[in-house]
C-alpha positions in Angstrom: 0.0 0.0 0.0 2.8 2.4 0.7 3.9 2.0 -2.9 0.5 3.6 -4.0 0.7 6.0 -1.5 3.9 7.0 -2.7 2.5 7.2 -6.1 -0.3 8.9 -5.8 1.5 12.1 -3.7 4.1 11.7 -6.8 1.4 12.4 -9.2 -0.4 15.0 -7.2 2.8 17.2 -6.8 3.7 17.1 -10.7 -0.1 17.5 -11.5 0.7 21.0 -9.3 3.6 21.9 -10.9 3.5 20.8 -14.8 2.1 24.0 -16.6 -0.5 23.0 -19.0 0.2 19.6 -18.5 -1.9 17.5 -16.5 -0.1 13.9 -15.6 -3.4 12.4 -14.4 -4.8 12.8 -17.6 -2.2 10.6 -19.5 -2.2 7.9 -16.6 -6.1 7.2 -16.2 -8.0 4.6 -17.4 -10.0 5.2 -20.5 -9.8 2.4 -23.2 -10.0 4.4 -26.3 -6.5 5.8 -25.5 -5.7 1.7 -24.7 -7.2 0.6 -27.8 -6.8 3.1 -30.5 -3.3 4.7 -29.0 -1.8 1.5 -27.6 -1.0 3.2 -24.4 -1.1 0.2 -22.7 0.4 1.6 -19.1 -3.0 3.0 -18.3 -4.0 -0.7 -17.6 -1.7 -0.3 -14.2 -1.2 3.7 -14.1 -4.3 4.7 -12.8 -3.7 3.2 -9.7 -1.3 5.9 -9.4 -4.0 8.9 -10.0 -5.3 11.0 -7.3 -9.5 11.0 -6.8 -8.9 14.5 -5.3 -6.7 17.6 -6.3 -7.5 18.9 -2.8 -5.0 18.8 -0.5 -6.4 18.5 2.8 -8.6 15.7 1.4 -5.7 14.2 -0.5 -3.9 14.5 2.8 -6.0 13.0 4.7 -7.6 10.0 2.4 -4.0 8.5 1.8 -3.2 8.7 5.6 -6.4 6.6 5.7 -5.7 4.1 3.3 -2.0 4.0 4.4 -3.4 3.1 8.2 -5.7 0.3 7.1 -3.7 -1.2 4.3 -0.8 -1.3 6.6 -3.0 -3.5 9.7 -4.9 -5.7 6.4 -0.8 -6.6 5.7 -0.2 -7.3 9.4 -3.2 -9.6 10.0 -3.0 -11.3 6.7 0.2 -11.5 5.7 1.6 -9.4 2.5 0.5 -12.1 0.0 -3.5 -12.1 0.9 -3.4 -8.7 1.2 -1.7 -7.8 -2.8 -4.3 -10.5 -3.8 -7.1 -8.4 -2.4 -6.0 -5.6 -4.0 -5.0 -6.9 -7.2 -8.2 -8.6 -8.0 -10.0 -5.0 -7.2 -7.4 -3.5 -9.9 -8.4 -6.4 -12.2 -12.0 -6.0 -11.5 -11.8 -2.3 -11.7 -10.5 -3.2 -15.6 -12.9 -5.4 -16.6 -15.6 -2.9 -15.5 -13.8 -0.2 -17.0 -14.1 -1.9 -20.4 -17.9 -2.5 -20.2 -18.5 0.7 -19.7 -16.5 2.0 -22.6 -18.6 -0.6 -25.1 -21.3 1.7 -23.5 -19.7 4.9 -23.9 -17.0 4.6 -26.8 -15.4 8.1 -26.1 -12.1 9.2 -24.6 -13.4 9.9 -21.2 -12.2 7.7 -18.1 -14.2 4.9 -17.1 -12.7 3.7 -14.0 -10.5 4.7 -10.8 -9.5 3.3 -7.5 -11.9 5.2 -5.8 -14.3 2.7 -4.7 -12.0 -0.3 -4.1 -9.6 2.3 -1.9 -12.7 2.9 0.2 -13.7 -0.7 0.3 -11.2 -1.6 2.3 -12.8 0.1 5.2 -15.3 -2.9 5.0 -12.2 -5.6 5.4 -11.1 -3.4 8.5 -14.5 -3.2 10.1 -15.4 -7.5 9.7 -12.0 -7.9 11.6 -12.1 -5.2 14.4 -15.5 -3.9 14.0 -15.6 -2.9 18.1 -12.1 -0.8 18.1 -12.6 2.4 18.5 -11.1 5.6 16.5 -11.0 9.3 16.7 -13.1 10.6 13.9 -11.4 14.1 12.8 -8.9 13.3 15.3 -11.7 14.0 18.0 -14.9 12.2 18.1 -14.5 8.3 19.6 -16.4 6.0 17.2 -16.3 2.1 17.2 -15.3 1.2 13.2 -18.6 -0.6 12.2 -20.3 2.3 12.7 -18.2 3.8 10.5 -18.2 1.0 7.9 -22.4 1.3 8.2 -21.7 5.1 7.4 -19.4 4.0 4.5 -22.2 1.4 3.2 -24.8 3.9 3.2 -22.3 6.7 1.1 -22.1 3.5 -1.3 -25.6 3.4 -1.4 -26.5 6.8 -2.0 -24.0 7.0 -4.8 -25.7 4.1 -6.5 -28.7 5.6 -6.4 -27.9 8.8 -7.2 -26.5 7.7 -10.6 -29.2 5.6 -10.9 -31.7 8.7 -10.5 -29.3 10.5 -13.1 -29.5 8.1 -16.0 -32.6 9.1 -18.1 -30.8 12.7 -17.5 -27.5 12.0 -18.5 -27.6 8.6 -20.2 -24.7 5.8 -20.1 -22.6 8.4 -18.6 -23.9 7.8 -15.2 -23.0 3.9 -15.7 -19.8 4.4 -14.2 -20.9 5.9 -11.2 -23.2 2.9 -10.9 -20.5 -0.1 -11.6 -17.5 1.0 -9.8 -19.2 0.4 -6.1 -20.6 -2.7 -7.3 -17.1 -3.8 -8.2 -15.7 -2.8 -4.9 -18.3 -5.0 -3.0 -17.7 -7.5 -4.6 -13.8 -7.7 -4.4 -14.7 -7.2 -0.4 -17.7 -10.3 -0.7 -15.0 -12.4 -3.0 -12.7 -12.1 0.4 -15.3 -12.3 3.3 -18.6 -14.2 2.4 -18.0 -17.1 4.2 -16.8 -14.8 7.3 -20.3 -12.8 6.6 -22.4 -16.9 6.5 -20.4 -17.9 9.1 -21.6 -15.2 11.7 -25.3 -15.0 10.6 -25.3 -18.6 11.2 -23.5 -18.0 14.9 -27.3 -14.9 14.8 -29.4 -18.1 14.2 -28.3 -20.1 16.6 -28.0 -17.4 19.2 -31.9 -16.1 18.7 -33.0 -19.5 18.0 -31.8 -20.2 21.6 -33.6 -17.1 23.2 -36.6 -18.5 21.7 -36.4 -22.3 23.0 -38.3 -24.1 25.3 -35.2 -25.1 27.3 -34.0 -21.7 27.8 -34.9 -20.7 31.1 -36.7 -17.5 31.6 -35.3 -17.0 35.6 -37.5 -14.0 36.2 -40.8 -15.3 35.2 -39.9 -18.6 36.6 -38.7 -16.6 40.2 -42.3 -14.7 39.7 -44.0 -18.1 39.3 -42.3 -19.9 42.5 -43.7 -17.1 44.6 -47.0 -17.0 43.5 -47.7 -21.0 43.6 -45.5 -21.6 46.3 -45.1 -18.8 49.0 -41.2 -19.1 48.5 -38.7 -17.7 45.9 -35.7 -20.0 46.2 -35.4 -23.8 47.0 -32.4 -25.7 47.1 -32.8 -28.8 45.0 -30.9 -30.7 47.8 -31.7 -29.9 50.9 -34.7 -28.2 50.8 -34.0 -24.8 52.4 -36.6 -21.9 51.5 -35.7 -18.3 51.8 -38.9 -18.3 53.5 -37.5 -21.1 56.5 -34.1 -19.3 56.2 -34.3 -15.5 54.9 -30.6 -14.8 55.5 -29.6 -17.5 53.3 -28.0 -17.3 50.5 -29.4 -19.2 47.0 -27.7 -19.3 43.5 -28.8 -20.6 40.3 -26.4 -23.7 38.9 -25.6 -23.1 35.3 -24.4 -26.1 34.8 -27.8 -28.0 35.0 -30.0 -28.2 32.8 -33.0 -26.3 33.8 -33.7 -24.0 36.6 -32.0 -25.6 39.6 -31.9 -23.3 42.6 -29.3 -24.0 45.4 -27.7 -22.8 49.3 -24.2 -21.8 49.8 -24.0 -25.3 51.4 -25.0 -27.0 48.3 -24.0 -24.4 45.0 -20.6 -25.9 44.9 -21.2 -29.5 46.0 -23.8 -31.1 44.1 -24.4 -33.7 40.7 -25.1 -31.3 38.2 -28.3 -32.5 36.9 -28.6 -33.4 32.5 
């Protein structure tokens, strides 16, 4: 990631400084210059090219990506983490080009925009509840942010969307390029994504079974039909017969098994 970094403020600074010559515009993608010019770096350069000639922004969007791209490498190893990228890169191209038999003009058709900001969604499935300063002042846990992220994704698909009848095939980019960047981050993390709805299942479908012991209405229940809230299972001892007695519910039976401070720790756990 640093490479691209690196790259990136390269192009920026001779963007700022070339007179009448605007470096960007000879390294993005757009396939009529790869078809019809042969300029065949644009395949790879326009990972290169800035989304924003704003500074702060440039500033502070790199920093970003640096930060993230830097933990993905840590917790998955170099290797997994140029695969991830590359396959948005490759994606990125193949979209690119469907768009251009769309719109057959010299006009780019695809940046890094969308894939750079993916990774965001990587970050939040594997440390979703650390917390960050957004603008360096407000704590937020990261899959809040990644649910702010999802819904900027969102918007701008349906904004072009919305724009299409207006502006025609031009809008198609707009529309593709999120899409791609999902699905280089679904490519990576669907069976991460099954894996813990399944673990929601199972969790709610236990709330919702018989076996699951409601303790307050069964507490509520004991008292009403029995003049006593706790009974140990072994001895018999109410908190009626002994009110400064102290019961605990075993959680290692299985069911709703009161017991004294004689008996909590010394008893056959009941299946």
């Amino acid at each position: 990631m640093l490479v691209v970094v690196i790259g990136n403020v390269l192009v920026w600074l001779l963007d700022q400084f070339s007179q009448g010559f605007s470096l960007s515009s000879a390294l993005c993608f757009a396939p009529y210059y790869i078809i019809h010019k042969g300029e065949i770096w644009r395949l790879l350069t326009f990972i290169f090219v800035p989304t924003t000639s704003n500074l702060f922004f440039l500033a502070i969007s790199l920093y970003f990506y640096y930060w993230i791209g830097s933990i993905l490498e840590r917790q998955w190893g170099v290797t997994k983490f140029t695969v991830f990228y590359l396959l948005g890169v490759v994606l990125n191209i193949i979209a690119g080009f469907l768009v251009y038999l769309f719109i057959p003009l010299p006009v780019e058709t695809a940046t890094m925009h969308y894939v750079n900001l993916s990774m965001f969604f990587s970050f939040a499935t594997l440390y979703g509840e650390m917390q960050v300063l957004l603008f360096f002042v407000i704590p937020v846990k990261v899959k809040w942010l990644a649910w702010l992220d999802a819904a900027l994704f969102a918007y701008d698909i349906i904004y072009n969307l919305v724009q299409l009848p207006t502006v025609g095939m031009f809008a198609l980019a707009g529309i593709v390029a999120p899409i791609v960047a999902i699905l280089n981050y679904l490519i990576f993390f669907w069976d991460d994504l099954m894996a813990s709805l399944g673990r929601v299942k199972r969790q709610t479908a236990h709330r919702h079974s018989r076996q699951t012991v409601n303790f307050k209405q069964a507490t509520k229940h004991a008292q009403q039909t029995k003049g006593y809230i706790h009974k140990c299972a072994v001895c018999g001892k109410t908190d009626t017969d002994y009110p400064d007695e102290e019961f605990r519910y075993c959680s290692k039976c299985n069911g709703y098994y009161c017991y004294c401070s004689e008996h909590i720790h010394n008893h056959v756990h009941i299946e």
